[in-house]
N, CA and C atoms of all chains as a GROMACS GRO file, in nm:
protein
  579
    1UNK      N    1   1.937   2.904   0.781
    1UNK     CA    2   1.813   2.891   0.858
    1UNK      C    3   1.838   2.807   0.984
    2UNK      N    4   1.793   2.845   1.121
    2UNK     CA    5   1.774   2.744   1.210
    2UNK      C    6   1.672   2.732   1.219
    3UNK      N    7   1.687   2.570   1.268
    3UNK     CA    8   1.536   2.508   1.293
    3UNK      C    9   1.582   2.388   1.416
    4UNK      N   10   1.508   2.447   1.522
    4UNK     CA   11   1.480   2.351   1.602
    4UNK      C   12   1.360   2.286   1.650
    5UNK      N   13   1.380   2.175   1.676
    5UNK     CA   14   1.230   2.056   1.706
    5UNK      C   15   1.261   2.017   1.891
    6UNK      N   16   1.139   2.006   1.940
    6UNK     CA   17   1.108   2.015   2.090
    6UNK      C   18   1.035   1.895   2.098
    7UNK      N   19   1.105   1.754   2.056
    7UNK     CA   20   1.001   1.684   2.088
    7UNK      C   21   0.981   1.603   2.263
    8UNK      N   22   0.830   1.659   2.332
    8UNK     CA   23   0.784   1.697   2.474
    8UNK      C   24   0.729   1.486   2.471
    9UNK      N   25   0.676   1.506   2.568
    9UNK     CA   26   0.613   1.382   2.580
    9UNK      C   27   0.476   1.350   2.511
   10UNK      N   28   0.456   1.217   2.397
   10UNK     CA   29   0.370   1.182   2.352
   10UNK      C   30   0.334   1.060   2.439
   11UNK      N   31   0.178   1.101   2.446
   11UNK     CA   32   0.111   0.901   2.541
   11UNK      C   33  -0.021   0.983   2.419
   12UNK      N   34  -0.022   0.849   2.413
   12UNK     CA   35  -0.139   0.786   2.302
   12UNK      C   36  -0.215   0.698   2.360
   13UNK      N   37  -0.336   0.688   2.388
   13UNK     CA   38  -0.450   0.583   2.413
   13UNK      C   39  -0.474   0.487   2.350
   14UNK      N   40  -0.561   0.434   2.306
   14UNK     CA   41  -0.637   0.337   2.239
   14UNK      C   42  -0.627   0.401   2.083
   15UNK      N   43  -0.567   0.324   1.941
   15UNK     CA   44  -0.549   0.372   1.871
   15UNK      C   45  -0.650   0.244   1.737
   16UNK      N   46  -0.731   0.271   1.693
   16UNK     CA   47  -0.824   0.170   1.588
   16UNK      C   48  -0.819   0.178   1.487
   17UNK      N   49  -0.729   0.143   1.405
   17UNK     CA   50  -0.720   0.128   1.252
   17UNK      C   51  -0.772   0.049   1.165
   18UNK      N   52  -0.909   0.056   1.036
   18UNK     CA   53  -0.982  -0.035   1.015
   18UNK      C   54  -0.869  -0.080   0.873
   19UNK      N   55  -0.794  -0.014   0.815
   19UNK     CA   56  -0.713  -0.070   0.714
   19UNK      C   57  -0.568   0.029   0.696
   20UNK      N   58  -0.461  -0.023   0.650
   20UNK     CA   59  -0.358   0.051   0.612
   20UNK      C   60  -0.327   0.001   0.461
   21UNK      N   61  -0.318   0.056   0.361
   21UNK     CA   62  -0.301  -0.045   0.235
   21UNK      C   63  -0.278   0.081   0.131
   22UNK      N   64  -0.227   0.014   0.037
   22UNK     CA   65  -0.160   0.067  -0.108
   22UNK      C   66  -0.045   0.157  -0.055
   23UNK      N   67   0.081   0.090  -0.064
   23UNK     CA   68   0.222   0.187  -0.009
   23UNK      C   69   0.136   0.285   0.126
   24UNK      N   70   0.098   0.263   0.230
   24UNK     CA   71   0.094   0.361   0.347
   24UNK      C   72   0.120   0.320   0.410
   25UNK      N   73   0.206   0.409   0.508
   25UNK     CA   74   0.271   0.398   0.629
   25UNK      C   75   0.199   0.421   0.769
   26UNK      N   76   0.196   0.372   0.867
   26UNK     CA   77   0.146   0.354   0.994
   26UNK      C   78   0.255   0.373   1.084
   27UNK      N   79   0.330   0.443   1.138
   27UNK     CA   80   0.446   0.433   1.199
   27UNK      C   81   0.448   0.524   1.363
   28UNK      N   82   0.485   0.425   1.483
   28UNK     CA   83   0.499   0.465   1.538
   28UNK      C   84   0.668   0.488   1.613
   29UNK      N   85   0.734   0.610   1.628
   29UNK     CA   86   0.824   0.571   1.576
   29UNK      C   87   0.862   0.732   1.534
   30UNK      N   88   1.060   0.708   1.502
   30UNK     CA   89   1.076   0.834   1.410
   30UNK      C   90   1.133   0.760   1.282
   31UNK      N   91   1.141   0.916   1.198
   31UNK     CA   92   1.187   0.848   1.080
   31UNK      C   93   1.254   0.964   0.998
   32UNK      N   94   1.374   0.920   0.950
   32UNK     CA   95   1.422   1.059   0.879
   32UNK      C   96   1.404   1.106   0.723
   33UNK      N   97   1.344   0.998   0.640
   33UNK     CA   98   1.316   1.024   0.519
   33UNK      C   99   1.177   0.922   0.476
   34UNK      N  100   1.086   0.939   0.417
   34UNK     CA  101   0.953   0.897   0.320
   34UNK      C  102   0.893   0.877   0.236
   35UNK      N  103   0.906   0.794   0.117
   35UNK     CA  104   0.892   0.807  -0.002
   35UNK      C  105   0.798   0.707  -0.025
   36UNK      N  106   0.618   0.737  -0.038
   36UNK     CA  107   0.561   0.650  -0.122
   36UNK      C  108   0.472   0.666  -0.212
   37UNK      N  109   0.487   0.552  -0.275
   37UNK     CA  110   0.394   0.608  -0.436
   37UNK      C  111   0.288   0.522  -0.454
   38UNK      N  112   0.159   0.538  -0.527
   38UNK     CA  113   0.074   0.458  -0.500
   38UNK      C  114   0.001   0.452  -0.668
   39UNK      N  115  -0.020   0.416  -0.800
   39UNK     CA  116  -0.070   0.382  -0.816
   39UNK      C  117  -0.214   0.292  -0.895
   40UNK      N  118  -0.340   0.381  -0.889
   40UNK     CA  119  -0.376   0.289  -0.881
   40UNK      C  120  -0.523   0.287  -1.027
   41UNK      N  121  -0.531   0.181  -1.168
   41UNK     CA  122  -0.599   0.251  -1.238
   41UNK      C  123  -0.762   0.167  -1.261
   42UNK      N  124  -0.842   0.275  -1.338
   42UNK     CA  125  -0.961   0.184  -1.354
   42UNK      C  126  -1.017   0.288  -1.459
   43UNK      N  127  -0.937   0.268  -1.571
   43UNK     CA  128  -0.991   0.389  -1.656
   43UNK      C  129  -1.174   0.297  -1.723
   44UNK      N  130  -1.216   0.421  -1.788
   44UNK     CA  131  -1.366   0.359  -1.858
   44UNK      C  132  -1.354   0.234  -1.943
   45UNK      N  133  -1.248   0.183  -2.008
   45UNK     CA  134  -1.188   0.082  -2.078
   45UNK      C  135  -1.212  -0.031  -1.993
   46UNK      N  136  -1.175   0.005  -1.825
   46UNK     CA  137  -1.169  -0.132  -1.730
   46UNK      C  138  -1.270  -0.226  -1.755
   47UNK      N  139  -1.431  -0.158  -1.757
   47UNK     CA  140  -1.498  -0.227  -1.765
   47UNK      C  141  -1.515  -0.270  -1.888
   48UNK      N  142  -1.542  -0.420  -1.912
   48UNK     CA  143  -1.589  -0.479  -2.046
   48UNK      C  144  -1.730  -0.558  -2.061
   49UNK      N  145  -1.790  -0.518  -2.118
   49UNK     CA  146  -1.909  -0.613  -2.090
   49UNK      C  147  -1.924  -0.662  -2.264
   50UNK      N  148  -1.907  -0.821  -2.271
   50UNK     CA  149  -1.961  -0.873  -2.417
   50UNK      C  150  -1.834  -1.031  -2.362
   51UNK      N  151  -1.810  -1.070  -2.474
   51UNK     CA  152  -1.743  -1.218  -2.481
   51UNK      C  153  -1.640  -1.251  -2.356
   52UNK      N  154  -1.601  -1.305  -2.307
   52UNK     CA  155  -1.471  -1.347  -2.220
   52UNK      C  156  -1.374  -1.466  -2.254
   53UNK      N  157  -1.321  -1.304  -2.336
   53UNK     CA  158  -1.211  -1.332  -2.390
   53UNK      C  159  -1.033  -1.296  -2.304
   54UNK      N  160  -0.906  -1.403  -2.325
   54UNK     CA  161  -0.830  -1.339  -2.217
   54UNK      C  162  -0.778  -1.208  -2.313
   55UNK      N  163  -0.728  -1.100  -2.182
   55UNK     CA  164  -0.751  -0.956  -2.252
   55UNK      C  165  -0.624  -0.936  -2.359
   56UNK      N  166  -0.531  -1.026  -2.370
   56UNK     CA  167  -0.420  -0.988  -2.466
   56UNK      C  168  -0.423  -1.133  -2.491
   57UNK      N  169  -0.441  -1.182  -2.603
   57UNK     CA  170  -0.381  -1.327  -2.729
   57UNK      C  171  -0.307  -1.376  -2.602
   58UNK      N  172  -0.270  -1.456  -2.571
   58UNK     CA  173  -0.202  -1.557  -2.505
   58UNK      C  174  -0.058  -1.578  -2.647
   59UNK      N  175   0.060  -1.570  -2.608
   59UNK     CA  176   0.158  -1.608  -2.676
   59UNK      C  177   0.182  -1.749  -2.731
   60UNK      N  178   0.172  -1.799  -2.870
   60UNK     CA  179   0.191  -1.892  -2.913
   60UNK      C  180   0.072  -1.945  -2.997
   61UNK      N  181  -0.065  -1.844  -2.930
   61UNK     CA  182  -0.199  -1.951  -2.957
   61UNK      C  183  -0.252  -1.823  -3.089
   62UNK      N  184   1.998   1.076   1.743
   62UNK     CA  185   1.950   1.006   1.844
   62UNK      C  186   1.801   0.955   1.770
   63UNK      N  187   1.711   0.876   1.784
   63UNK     CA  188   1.565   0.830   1.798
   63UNK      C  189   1.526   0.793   1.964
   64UNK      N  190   1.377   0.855   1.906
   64UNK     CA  191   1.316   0.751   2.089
   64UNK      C  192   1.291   0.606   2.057
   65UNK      N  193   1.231   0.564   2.195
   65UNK     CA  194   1.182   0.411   2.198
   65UNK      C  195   1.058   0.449   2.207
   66UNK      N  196   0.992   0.333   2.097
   66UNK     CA  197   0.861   0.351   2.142
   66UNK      C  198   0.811   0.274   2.187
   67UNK      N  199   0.715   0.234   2.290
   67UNK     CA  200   0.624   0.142   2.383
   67UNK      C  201   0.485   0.135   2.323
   68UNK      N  202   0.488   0.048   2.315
   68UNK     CA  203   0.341  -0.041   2.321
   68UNK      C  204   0.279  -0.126   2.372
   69UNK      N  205   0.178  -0.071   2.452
   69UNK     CA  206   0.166  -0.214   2.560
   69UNK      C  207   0.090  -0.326   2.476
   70UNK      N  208   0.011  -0.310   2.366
   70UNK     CA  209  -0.097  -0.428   2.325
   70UNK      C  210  -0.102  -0.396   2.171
   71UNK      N  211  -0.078  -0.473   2.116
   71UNK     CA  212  -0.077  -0.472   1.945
   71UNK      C  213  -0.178  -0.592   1.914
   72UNK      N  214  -0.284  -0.536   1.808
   72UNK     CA  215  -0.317  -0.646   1.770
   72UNK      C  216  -0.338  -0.611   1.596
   73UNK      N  217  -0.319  -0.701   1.540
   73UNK     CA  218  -0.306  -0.679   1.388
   73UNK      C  219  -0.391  -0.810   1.351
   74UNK      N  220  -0.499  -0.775   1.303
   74UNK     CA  221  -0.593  -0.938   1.219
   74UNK      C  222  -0.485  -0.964   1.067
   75UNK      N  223  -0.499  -0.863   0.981
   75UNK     CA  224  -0.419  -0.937   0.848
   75UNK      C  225  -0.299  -0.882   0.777
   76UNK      N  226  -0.200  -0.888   0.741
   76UNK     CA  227  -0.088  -0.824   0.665
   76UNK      C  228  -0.074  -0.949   0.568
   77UNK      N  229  -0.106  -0.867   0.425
   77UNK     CA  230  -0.075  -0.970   0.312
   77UNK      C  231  -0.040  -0.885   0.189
   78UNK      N  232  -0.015  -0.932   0.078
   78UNK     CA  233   0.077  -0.901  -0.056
   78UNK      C  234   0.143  -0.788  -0.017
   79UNK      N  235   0.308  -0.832   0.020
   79UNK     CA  236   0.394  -0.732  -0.018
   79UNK      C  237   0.417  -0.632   0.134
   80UNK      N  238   0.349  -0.624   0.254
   80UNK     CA  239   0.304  -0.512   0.325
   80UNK      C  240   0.437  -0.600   0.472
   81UNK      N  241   0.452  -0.518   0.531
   81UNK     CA  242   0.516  -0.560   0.634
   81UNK      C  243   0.456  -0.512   0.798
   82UNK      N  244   0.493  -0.568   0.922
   82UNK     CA  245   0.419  -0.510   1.048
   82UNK      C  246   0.559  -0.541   1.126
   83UNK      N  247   0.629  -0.451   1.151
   83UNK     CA  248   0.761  -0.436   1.202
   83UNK      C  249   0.768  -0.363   1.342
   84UNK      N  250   0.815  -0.517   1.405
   84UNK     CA  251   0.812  -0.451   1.568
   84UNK      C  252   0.974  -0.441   1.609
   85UNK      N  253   1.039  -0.304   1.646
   85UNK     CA  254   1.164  -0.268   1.689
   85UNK      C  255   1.206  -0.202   1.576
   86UNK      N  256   1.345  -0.154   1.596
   86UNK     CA  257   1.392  -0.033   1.496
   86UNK      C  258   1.427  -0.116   1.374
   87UNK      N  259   1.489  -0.054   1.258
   87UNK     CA  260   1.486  -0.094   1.145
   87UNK      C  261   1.586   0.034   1.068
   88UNK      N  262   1.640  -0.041   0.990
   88UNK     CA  263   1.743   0.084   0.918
   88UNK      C  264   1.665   0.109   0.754
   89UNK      N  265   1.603   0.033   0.688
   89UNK     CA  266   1.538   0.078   0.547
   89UNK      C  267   1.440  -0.042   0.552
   90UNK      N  268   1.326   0.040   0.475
   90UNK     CA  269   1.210  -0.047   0.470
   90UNK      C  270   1.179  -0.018   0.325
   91UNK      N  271   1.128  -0.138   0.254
   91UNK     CA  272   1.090  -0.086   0.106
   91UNK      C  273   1.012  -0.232   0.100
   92UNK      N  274   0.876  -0.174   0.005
   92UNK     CA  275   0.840  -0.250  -0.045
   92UNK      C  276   0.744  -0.263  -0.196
   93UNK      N  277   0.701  -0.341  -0.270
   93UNK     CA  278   0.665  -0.318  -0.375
   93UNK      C  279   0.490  -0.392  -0.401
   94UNK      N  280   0.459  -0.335  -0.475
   94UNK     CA  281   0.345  -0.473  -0.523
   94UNK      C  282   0.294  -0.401  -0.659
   95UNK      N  283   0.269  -0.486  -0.779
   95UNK     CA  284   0.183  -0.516  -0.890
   95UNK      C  285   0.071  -0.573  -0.882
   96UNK      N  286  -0.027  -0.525  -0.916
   96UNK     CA  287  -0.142  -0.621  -0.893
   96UNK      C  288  -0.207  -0.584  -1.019
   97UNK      N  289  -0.245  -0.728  -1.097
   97UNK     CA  290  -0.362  -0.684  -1.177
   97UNK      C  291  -0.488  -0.780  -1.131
   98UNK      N  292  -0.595  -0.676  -1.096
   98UNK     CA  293  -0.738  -0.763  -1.042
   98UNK      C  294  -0.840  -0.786  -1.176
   99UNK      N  295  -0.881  -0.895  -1.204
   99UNK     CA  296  -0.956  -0.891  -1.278
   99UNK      C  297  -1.088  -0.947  -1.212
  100UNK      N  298  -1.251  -0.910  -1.228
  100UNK     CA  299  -1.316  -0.956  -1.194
  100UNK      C  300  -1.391  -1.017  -1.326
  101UNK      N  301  -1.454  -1.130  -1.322
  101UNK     CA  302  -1.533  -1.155  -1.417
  101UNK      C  303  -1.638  -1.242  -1.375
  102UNK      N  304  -1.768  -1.232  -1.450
  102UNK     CA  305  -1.884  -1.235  -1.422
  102UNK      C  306  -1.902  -1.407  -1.334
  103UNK      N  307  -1.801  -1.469  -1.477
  103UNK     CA  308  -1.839  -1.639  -1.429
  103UNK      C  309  -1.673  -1.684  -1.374
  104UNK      N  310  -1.643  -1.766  -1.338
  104UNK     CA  311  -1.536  -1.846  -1.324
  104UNK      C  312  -1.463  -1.860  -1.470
  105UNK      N  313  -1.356  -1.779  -1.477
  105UNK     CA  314  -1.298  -1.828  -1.601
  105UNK      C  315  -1.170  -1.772  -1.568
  106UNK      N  316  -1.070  -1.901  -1.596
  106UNK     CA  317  -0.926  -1.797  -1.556
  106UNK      C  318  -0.816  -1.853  -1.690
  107UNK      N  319  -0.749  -1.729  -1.751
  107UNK     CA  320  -0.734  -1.758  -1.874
  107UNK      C  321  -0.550  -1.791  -1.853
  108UNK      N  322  -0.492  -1.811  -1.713
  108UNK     CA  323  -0.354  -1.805  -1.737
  108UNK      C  324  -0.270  -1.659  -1.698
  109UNK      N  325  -0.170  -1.642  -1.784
  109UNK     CA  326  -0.092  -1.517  -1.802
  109UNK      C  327  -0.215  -1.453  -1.887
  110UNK      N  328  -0.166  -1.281  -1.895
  110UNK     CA  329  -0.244  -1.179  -1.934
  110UNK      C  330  -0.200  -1.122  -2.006
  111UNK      N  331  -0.080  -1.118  -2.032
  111UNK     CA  332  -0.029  -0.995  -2.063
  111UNK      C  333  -0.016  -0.893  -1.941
  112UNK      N  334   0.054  -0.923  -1.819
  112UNK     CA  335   0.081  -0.772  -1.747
  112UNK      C  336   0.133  -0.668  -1.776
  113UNK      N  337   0.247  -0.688  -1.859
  113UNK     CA  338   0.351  -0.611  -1.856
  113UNK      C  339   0.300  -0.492  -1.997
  114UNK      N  340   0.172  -0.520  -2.041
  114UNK     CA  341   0.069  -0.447  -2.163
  114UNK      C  342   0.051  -0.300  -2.123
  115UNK      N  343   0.070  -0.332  -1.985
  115UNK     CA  344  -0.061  -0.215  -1.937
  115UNK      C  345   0.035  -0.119  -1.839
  116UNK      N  346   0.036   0.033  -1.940
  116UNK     CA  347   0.143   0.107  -1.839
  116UNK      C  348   0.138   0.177  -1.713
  117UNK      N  349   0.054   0.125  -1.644
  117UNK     CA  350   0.024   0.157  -1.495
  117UNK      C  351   0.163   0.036  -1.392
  118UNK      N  352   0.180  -0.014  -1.522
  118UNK     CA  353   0.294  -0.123  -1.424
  118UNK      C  354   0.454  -0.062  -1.475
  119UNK      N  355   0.451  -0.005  -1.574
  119UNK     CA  356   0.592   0.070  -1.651
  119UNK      C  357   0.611   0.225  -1.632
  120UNK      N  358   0.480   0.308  -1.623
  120UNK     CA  359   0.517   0.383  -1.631
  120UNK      C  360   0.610   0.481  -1.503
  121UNK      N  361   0.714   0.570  -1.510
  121UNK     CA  362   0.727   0.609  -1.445
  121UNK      C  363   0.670   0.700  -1.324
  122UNK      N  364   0.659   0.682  -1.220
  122UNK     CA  365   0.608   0.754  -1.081
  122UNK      C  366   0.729   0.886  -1.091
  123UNK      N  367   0.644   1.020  -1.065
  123UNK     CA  368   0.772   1.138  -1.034
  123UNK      C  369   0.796   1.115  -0.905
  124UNK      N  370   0.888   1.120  -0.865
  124UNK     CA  371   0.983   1.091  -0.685
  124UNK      C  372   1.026   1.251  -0.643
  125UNK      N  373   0.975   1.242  -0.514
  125UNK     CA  374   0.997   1.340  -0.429
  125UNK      C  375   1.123   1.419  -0.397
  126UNK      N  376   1.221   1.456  -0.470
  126UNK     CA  377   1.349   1.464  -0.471
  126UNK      C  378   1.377   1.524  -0.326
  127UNK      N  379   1.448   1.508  -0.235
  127UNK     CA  380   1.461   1.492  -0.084
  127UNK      C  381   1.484   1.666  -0.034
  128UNK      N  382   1.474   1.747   0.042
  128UNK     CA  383   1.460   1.920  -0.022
  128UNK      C  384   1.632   1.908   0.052
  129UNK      N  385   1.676   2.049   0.013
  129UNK     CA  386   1.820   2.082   0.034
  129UNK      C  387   1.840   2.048   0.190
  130UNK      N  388   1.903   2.025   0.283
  130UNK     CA  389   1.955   2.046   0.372
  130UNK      C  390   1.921   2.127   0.494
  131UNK      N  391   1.873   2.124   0.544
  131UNK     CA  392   1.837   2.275   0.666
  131UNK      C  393   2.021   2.336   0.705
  132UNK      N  394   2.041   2.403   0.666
  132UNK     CA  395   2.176   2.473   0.728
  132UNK      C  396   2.258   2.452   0.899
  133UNK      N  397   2.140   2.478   1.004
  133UNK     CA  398   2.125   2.408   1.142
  133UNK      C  399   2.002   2.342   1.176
  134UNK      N  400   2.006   2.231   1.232
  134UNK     CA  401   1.908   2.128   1.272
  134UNK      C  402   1.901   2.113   1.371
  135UNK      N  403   1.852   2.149   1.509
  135UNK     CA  404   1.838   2.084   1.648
  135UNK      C  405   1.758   2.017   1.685
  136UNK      N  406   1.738   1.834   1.706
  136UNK     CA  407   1.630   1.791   1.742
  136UNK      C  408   1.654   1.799   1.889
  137UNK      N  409   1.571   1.851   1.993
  137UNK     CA  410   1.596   1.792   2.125
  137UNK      C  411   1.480   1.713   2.196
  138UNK      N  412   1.530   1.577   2.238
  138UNK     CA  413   1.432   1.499   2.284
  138UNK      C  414   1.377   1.522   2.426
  139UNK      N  415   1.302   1.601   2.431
  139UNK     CA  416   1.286   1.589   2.602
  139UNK      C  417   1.203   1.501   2.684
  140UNK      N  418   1.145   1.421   2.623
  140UNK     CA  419   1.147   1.307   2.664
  140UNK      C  420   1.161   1.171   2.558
  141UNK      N  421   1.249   1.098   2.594
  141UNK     CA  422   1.279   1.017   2.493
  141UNK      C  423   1.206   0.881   2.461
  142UNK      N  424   1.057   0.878   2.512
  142UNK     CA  425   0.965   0.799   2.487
  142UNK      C  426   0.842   0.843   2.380
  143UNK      N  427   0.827   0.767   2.301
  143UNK     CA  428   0.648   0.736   2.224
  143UNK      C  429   0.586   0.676   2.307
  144UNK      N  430   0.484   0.709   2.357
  144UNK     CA  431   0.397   0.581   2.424
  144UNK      C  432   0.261   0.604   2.351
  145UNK      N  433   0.220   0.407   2.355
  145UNK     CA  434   0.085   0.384   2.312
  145UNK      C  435   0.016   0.304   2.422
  146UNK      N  436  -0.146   0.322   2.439
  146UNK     CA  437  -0.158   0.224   2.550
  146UNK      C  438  -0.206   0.072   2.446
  147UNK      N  439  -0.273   0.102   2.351
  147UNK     CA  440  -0.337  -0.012   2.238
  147UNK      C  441  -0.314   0.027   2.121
  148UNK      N  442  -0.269  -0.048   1.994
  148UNK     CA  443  -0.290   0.000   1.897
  148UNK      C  444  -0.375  -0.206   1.838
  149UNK      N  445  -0.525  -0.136   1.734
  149UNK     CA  446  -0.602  -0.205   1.666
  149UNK      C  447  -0.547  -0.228   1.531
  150UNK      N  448  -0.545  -0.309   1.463
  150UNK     CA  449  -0.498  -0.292   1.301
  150UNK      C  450  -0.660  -0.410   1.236
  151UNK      N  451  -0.740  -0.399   1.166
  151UNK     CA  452  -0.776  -0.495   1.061
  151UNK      C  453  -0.677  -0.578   0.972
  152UNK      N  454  -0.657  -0.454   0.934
  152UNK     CA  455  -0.614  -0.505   0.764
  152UNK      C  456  -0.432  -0.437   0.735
  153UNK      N  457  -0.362  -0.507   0.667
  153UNK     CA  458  -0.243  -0.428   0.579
  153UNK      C  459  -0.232  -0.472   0.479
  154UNK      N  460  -0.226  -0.395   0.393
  154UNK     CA  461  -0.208  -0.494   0.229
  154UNK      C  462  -0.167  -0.358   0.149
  155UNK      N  463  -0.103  -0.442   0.041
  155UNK     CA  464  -0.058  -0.395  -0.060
  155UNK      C  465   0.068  -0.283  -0.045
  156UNK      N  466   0.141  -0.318  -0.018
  156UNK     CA  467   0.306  -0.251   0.022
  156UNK      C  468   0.257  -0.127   0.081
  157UNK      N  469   0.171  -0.193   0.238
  157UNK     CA  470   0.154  -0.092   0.354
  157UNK      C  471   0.247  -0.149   0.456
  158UNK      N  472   0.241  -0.061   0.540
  158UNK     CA  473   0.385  -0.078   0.660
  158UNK      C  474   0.326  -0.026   0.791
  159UNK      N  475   0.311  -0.118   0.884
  159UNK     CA  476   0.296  -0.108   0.986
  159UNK      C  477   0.414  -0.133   1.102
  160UNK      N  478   0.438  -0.007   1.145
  160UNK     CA  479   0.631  -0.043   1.208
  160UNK      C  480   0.629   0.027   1.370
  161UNK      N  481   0.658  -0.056   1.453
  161UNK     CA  482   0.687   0.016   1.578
  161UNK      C  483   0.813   0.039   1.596
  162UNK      N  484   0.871   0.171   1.629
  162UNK     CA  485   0.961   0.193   1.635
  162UNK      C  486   1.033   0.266   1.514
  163UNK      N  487   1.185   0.342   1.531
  163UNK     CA  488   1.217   0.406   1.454
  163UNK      C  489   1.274   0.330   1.343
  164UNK      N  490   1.310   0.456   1.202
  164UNK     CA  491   1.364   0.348   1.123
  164UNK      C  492   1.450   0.468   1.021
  165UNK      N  493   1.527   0.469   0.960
  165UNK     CA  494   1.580   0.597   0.861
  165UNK      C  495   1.494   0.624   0.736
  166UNK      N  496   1.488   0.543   0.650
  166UNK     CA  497   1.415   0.536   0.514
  166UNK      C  498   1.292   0.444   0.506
  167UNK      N  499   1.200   0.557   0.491
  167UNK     CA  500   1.074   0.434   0.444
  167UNK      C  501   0.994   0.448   0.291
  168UNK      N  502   1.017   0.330   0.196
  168UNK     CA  503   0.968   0.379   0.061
  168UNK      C  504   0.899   0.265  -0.001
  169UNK      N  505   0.800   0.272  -0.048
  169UNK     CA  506   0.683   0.190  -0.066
  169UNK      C  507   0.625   0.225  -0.212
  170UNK      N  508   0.577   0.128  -0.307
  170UNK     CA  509   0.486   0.130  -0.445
  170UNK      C  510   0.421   0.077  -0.429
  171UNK      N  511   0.323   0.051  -0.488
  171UNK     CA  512   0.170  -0.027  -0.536
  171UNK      C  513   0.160   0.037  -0.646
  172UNK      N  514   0.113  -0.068  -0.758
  172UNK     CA  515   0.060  -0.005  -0.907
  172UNK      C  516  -0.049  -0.119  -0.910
  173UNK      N  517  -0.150  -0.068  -0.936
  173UNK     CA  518  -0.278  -0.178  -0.924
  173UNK      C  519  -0.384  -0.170  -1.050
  174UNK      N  520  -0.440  -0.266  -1.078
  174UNK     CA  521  -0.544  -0.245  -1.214
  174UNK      C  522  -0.597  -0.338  -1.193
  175UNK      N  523  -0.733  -0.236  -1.211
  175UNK     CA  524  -0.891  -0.338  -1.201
  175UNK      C  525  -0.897  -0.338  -1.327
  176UNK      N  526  -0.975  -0.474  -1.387
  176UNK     CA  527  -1.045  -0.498  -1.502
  176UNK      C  528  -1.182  -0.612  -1.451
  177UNK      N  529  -1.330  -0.528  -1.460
  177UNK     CA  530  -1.385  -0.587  -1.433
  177UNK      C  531  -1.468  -0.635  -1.631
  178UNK      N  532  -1.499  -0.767  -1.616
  178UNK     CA  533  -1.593  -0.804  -1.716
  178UNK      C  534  -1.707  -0.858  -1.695
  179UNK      N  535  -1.801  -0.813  -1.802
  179UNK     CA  536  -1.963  -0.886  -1.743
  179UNK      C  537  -1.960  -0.922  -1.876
  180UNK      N  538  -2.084  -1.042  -1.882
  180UNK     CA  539  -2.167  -1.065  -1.989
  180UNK      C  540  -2.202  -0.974  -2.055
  181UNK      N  541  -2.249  -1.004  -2.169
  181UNK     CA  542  -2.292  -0.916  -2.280
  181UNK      C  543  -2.483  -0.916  -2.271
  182UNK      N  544  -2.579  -0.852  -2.169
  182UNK     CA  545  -2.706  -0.857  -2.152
  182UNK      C  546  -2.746  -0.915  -2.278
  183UNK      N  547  -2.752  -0.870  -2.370
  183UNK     CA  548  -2.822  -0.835  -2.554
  183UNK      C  549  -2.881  -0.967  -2.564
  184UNK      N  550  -3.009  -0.984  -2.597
  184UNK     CA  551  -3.105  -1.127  -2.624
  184UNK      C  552  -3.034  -1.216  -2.690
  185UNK      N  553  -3.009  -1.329  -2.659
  185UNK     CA  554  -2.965  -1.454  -2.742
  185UNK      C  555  -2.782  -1.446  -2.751
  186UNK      N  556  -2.736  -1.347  -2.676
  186UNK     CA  557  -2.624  -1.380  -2.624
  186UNK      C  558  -2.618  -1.473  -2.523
  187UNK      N  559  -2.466  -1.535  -2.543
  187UNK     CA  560  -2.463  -1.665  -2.453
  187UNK      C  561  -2.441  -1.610  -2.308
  188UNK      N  562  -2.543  -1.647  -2.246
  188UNK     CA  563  -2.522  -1.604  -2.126
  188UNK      C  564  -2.554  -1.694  -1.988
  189UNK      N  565  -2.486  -1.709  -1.911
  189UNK     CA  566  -2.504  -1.839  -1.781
  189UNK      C  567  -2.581  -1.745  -1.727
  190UNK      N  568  -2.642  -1.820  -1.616
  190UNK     CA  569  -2.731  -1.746  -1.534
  190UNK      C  570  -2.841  -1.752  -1.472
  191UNK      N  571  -2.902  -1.726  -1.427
  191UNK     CA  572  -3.047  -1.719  -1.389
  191UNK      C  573  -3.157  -1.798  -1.491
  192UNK      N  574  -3.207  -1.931  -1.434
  192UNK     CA  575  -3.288  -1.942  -1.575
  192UNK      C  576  -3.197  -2.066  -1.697
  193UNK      N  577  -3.117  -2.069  -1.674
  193UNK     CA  578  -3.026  -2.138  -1.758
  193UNK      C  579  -2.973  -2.263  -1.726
   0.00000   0.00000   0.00000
């Protein structure tokens, strides 16, 4: 297979990012490889509502 | 080859746990973060948790295995600039990457867990609060 890339002239303006977060990339810039993984849980279990207790025995006690 | 990239005005308010804001080229970027958030109703902090319980921090992520090769590749730069006139940032967190300029490898995790707890409403449970 050939494959060729033409990269022409990029101008970018004013660019406003209100957050970048959990493994994401923002890159201006090249890059030849990308790998990210993200994550992230809150199964129905998360929530607990009753005593506050810590969630696993503390070791020793 | 890579271009250069220009930026005339960067402004970034926060980069915290784990996240990087990388100005000029760079040969590998990696970063990681664990987080366990717990919210709870009153002030109570019990120590260690047990993190390592909960398999959102063990279990394996499947990885993108990189695809075969292109046979011929021609990049041609015809012009060998990025330009920006401003770039805004708020926020970076949690093994995010904010990078000007080129770089070869970029690879990033976050494994995160909420545990929120409330009181138990039910009459004559002990409860702080309003009234109390």
């Amino acid at each position: 297979m050939n494959y060729t890339v033409i990269n022409r002239d990029v101008h970018v303006g004013d660019i406003r990012v209100t957050a970048v977060a959990s493994a994401a990339l923002f890159l201006i810039g090249d890059v030849d490889a990308v790998n990210l993984s993200s994550a992230f849980d809150t199964p129905p279990e998360a929530l607990i509502i009753g005593p506050f207790v810590p969630l696993v025995p503390v070791r020793g006690e | 080859m890579k271009r250069t990239s220009i930026v005339q005005a960067i402004h970034v308010e926060t980069v915290i746990i784990s996240s990087i804001l990388q100005i000029g080229d760079s040969e590998q970027i990696s970063a990681r973060t664990r987080a366990l958030a717990v919210q709870r109703q009153h002030e109570l902090f019990f120590g260690a948790e047990g993190e390592r319980i909960f398999p959102v921090f063990t279990k394996p992520i499947p990885r993108w295995s990189s695809p075969p090769p292109v046979a011929s590749r021609q990049t041609l730069h015809q012009s060998p600039v990025i330009s920006v006139r401003s770039i805004r940032v708020l926020g970076v967190s949690s093994s995010a990457v904010v990078h000007v300029g080129s770089t070869s490898t970029a690879e990033a995790e976050a494994r995160i867990k909420h545990i929120r707890q409330l009181a138990d409403p039910a009459p004559g449970s002990q409860t702080r609060g309003r009234g109390s």
